[in-house]
C-alpha positions in Angstrom: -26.4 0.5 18.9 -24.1 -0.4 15.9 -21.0 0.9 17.2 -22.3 -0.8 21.0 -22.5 -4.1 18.7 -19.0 -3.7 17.4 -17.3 -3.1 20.9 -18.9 -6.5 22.2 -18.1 -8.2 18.9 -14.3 -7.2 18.4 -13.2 -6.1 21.8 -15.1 -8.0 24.5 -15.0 -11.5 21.8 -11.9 -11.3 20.0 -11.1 -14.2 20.7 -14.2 -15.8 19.2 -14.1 -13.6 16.4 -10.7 -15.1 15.5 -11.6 -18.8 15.6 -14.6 -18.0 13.5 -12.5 -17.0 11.1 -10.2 -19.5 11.3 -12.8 -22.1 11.1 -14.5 -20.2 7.9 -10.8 -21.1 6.4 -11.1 -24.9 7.6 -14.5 -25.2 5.0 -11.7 -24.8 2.0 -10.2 -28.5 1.6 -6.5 -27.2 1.1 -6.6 -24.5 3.8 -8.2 -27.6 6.2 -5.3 -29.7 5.6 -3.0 -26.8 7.1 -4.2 -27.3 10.5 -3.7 -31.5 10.7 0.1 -30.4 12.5 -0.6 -29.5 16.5 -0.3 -26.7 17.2 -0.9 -24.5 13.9 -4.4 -23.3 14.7 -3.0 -21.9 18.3 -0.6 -20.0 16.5 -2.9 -18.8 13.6 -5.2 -17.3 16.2 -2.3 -15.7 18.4 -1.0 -14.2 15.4 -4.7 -12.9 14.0 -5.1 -11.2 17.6 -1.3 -9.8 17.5 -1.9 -8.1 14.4 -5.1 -6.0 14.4 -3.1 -3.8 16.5 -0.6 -2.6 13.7 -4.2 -1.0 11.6 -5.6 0.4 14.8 -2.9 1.7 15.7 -2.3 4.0 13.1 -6.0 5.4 12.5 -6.5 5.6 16.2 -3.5 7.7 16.1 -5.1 10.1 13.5 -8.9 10.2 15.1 -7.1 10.4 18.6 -5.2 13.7 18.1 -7.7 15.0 15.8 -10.1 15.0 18.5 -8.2 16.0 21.0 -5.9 18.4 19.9 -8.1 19.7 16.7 -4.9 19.3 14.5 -4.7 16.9 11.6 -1.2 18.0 11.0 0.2 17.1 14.2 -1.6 13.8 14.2 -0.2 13.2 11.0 3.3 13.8 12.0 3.0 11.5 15.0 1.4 8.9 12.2 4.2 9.7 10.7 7.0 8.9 13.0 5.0 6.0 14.3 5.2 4.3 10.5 8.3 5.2 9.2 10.0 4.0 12.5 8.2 0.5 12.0 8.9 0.5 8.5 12.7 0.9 9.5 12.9 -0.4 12.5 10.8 -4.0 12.5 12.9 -5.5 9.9 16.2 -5.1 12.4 14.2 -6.9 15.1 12.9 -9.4 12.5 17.1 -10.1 12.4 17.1 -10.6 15.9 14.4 -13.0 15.8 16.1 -15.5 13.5 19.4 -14.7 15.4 17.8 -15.4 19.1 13.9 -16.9 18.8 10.8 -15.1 19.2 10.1 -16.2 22.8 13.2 -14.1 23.8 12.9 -11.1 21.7 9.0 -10.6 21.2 8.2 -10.0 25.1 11.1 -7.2 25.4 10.0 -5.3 21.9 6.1 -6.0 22.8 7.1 -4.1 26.0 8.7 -1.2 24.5 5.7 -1.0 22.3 3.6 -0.6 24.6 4.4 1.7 26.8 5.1 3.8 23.7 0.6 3.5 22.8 0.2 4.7 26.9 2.4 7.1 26.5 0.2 8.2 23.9 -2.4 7.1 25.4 -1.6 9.6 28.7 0.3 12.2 26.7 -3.1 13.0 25.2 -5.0 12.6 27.7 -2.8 14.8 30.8 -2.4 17.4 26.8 1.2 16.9 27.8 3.5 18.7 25.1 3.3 17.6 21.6 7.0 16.1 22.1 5.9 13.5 24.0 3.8 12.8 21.1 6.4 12.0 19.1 7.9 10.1 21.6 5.5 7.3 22.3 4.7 7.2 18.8 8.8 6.1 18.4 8.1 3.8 21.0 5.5 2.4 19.5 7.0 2.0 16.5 8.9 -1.1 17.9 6.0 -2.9 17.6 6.9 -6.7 16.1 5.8 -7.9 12.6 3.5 -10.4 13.5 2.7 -11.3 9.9 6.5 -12.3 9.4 6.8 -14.4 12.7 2.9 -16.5 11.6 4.8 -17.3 7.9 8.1 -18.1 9.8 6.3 -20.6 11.8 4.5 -21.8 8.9 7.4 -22.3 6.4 9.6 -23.9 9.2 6.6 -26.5 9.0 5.9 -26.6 5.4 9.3 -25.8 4.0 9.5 -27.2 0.3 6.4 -28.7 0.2 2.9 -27.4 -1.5 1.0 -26.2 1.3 3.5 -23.6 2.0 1.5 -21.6 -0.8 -1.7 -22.3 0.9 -0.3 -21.3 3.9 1.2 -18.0 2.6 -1.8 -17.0 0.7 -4.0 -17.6 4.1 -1.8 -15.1 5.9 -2.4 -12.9 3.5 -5.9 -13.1 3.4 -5.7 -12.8 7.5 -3.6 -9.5 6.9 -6.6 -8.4 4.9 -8.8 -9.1 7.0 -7.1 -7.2 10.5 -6.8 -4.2 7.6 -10.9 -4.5 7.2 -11.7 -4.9 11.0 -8.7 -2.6 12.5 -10.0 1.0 11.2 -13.6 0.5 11.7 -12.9 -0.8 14.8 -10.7 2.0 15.8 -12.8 4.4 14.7 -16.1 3.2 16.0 -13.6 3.0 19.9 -12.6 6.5 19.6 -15.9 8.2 18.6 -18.2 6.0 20.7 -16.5 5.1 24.0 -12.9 7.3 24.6 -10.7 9.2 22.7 -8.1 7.1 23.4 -10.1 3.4 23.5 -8.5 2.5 20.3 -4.9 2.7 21.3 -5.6 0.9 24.6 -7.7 -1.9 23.0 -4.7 -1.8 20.5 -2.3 -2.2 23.3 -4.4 -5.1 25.0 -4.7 -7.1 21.7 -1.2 -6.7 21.3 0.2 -7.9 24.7 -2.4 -10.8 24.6 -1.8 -11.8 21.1 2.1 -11.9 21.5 2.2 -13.5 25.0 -0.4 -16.8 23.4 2.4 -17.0 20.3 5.1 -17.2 22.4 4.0 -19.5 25.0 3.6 -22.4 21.7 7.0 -23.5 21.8 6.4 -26.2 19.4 6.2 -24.6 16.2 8.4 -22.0 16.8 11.2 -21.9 14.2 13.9 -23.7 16.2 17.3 -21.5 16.4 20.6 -23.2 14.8 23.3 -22.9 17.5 25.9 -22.5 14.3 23.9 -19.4 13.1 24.9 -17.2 15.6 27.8 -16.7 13.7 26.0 -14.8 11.7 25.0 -12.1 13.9 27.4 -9.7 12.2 26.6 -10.0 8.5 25.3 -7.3 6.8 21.5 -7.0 6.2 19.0 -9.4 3.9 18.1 -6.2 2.6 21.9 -6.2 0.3 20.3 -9.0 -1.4 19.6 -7.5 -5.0 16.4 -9.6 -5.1 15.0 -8.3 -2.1 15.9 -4.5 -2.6 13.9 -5.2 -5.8 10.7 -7.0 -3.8 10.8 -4.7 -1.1 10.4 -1.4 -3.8 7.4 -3.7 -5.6 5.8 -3.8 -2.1 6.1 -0.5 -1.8 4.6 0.7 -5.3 1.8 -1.7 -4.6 1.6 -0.3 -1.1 1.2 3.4 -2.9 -2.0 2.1 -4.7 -3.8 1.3 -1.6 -2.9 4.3 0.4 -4.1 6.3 -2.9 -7.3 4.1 -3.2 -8.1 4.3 0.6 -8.1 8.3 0.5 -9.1 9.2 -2.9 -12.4 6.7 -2.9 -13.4 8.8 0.7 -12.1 12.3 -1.4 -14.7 10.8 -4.4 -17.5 9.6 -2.2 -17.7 12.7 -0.6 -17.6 15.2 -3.5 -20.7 13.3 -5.2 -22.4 13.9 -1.8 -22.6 10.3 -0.8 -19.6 9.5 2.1 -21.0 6.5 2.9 -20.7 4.8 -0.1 -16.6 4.9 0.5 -16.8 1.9 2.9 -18.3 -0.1 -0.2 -15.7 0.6 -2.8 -13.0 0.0 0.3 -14.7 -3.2 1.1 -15.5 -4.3 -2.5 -11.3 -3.4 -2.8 -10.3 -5.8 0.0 -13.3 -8.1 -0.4 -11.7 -9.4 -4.2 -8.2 -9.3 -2.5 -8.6 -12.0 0.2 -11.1 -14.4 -2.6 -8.7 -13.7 -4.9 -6.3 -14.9 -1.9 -7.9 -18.0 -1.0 -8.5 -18.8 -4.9 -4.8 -18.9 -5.3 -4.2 -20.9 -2.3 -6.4 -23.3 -3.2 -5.0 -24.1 -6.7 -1.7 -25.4 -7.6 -0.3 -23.6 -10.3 2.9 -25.3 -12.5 4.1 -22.2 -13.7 7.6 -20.9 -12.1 7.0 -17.8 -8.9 9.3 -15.9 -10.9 6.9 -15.8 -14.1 4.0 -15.6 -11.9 5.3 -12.1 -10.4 5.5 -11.1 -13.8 2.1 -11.6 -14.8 1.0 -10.5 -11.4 3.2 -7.2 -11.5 1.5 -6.5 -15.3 -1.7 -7.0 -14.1 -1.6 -4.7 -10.6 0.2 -2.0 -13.5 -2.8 -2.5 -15.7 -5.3 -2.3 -13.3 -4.8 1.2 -12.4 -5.6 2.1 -16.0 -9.8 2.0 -15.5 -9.4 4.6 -12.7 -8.9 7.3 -14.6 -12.2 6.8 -17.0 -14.3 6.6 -13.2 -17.4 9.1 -13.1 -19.6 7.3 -10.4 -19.5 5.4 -7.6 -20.5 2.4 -9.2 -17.3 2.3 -12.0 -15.0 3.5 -8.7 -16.2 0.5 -7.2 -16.0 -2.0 -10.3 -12.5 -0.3 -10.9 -11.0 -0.9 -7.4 -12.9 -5.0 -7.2 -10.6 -5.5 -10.6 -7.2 -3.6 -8.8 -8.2 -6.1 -5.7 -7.6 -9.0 -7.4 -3.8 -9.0 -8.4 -3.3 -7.8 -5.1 -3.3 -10.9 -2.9 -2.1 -13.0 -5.4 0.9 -11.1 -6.1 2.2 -10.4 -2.5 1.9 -14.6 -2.1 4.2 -15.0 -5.1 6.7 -12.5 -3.5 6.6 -13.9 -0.3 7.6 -17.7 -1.6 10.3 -15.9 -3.8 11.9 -14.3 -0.4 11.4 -18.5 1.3 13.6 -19.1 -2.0 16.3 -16.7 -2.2 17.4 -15.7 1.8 19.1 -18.6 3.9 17.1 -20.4 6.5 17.8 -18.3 9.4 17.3 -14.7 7.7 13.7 -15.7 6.6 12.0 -13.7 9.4 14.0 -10.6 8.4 13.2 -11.0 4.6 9.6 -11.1 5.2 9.3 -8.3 7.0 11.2 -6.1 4.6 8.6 -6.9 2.2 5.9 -5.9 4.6 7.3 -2.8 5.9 7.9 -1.8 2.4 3.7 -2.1 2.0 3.4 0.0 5.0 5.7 2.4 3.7 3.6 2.6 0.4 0.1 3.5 2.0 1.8 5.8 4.3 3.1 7.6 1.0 -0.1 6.8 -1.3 -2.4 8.3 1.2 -0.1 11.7 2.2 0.7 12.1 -1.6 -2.8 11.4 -3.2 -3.7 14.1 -0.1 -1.9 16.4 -1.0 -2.7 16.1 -4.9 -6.4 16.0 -4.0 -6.2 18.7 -1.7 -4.2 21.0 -4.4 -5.1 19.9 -8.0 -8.7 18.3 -7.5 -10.1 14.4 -7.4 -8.3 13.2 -10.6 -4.8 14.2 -9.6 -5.1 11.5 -6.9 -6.3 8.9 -9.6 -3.1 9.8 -11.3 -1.1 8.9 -8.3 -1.9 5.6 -8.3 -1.8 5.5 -12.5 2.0 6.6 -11.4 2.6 3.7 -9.1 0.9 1.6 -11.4 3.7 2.4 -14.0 6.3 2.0 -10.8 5.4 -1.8 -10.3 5.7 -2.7 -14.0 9.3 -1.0 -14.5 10.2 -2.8 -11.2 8.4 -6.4 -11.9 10.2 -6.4 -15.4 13.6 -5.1 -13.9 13.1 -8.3 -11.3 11.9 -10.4 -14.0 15.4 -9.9 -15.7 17.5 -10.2 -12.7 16.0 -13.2 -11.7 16.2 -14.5 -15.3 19.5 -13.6 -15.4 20.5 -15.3 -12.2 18.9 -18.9 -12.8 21.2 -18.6 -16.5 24.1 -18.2 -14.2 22.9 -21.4 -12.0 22.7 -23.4 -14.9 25.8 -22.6 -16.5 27.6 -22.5 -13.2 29.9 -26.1 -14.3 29.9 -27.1 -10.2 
């Protein structure tokens, strides 16, 4: 009945699902204000749809093949190519975005996308060879960064001004949220309906959600004819700066892969599995308040300090893992990790609006977010591998590990930065 609940819910209302959460966001005074321009709700609810697929895409990988081929290490070398190819791949058709628009690039990458999850989809299905496997999950792989496009849209509307914040900090909170609903969902598809209804459902979200975005003409970020000269310069990822955001993303990114499979590892060796979904939920529950919190306020201190303090304080929250003995410090331990989370991702993602021209924004962004994806890939095949060799607290020192890789980074940034605005000021022009 639960699972039967869920299907009608997320699959057969996803629509209404989205606008309730995009109203819950309305009840905040600052996020309210967001949605006066015409036109920014439609695009918020395209891009909430677009995303989910990205999460179920790469559990309903795993609980696909698992199923039907009874081998978790080829579903976690399809899992594999599938993120690794996003992770390298989306940021290269984030560059063609700001080169051409999104209504001429997102239908032909949504397409090859697609028919990468049937392939998939059928390759499973027909138990065609484990090649083709690898295959569709390449295809797949083109899938767009959603998450970049909905902040591209937003900042070519709020550009310098203070809602921009708000607005960043809402779309993180929405990424949260498709990161809470996608597994779940996928999950509950797979067991309770098909195999292979989470990849489809992932498909359909996918298709529907990018086809509403790009039919709003209005707020999409409007192409400078002059900036197709840029076509051949070298990638946003050469900027020092964004190197340097892009490798915080990722240690940040190895926490919650580590979190996600050493809470289920924990939950499960004190004889009580289901607790996991608590301490994962209680995890992303303080990220998107903490989210909304720091939306909401308007802080005067400079992004650049703010990364620091939010960098020290992601490093520092690691540190309580290692004293957990029950479910209920786990849980207290990862509600304390959540909290820098959200905030800190929101600092980083202004920082990229202030260091990369106009018309790379797009591809900036999504450096940053494929270097997240990147991270829980690696937290959760490293912590598994540690948990699955040395016992529970090995993974706990995993993320202890990329705890200490965030501070060294947010300091090194910290510097560079600091070191660039002395230039600025002393520059005599």
């Amino acid at each position: 009945m639960l699972y039967s609940y869920a299907v009608y819910v997320f699959l057969l209302n996803p629509y209404m699902f989205a606008r309730d959460c995009i109203q819950e966001s309305l009840m905040i005074g600052p996020y309210r204000e967001l949605f006066f321009v015409a036109g920014t709700q439609g695009f918020a609810l395209a891009g909430l749809l677009a995303r989910i697929a990205l999460p179920m895409t790469g559990i309903g990988i795993i609980v696909m093949l698992s199923q039907m081929r009874g081998s978790y290490a080829l579903a976690g070398g399809v899992f594999a190519v599938f993120v690794l190819t996003y992770a390298l791949v989306s940021p290269q058709l984030s560059k063609l975005v700001d080169q051409y628009g999104q209504s001429r690039i997102l239908p032909i990458v949504t397409t090859i996308s697609s028919i990468g999850l049937l392939i998939l989809v059928f390759a499973s299905w027909w138990r065609a060879a484990d090649w083709t496997l690898f295959v569709g999950a390449l295809l797949a792989g083109f899938m767009p960064s959603i998450s970049a496009m909905v902040r591209a849209r937003w900042t070519a509307i709020y550009a310098g001004q203070a809602q921009l914040q708000t607005a960043y900090s809402l779309e993180t909170v929405l990424d949260e949220v498709t990161f809470i609903i996608g597994p779940p969902l996928s999950v509950g598809l797979s067991v309770a309906v098909l195999a292979q209804a989470s990849l489809l459902v992932a498909t359909l979200l996918l298709i529907i959600g990018v086809f509403l975005l790009v039919l709003q003409r209005g707020t999409e970020p409007q192409i400078d004819i002059q900036d197709l000269t840029h076509k051949r310069s070298s990638s946003i990822i050469m900027l020092v700066q964004i190197r340097l955001l892009t490798l915080l993303m990722v240690g940040m990114g190895i926490i919650v892969g580590t979190i996600d499979i050493v809470s289920v590892a924990f939950a499960e060796h004190l004889g009580q599995p289901a607790a996991a979904s608590l301490v994962l939920s209680a995890y992303a529950l303080s990220s998107c308040l903490a989210g909304l919190l720091f939306g909401a306020v308007k802080l005067k201190m400079s992004l650049q300090h703010l990364l620091l303090l939010g960098g020290v304080a992601t490093a520092a929250s690691t540190l309580p893992l290692l004293w957990v003995n029950s479910i209920t410090m786990l849980a207290s331990s990862v509600l304390l990790a959540g909290v820098f989370f959200a905030p800190t991702m929101i600092v980083a993602m202004a920082l990229v609006e202030r260091i990369v021209p106009k018309h790379r924004l797009t591809e900036g962004m999504t450096w940053l977010l494929a270097g997240l994806n990147v991270g829980v890939a690696l937290g959760a095949a490293i912590s598994g591998q540690m948990v699955d060799g040395y016992g529970l607290r090995s993974g706990f020192l995993v993320a202890l590990c990329a705890g200490g890789m965030v501070l060294v980074i947010v300091l090194w940034a910290h510097y560079h930065m600091a070191n660039d605005n002395r230039a600025i000021s002393n520059d005599p022009s």
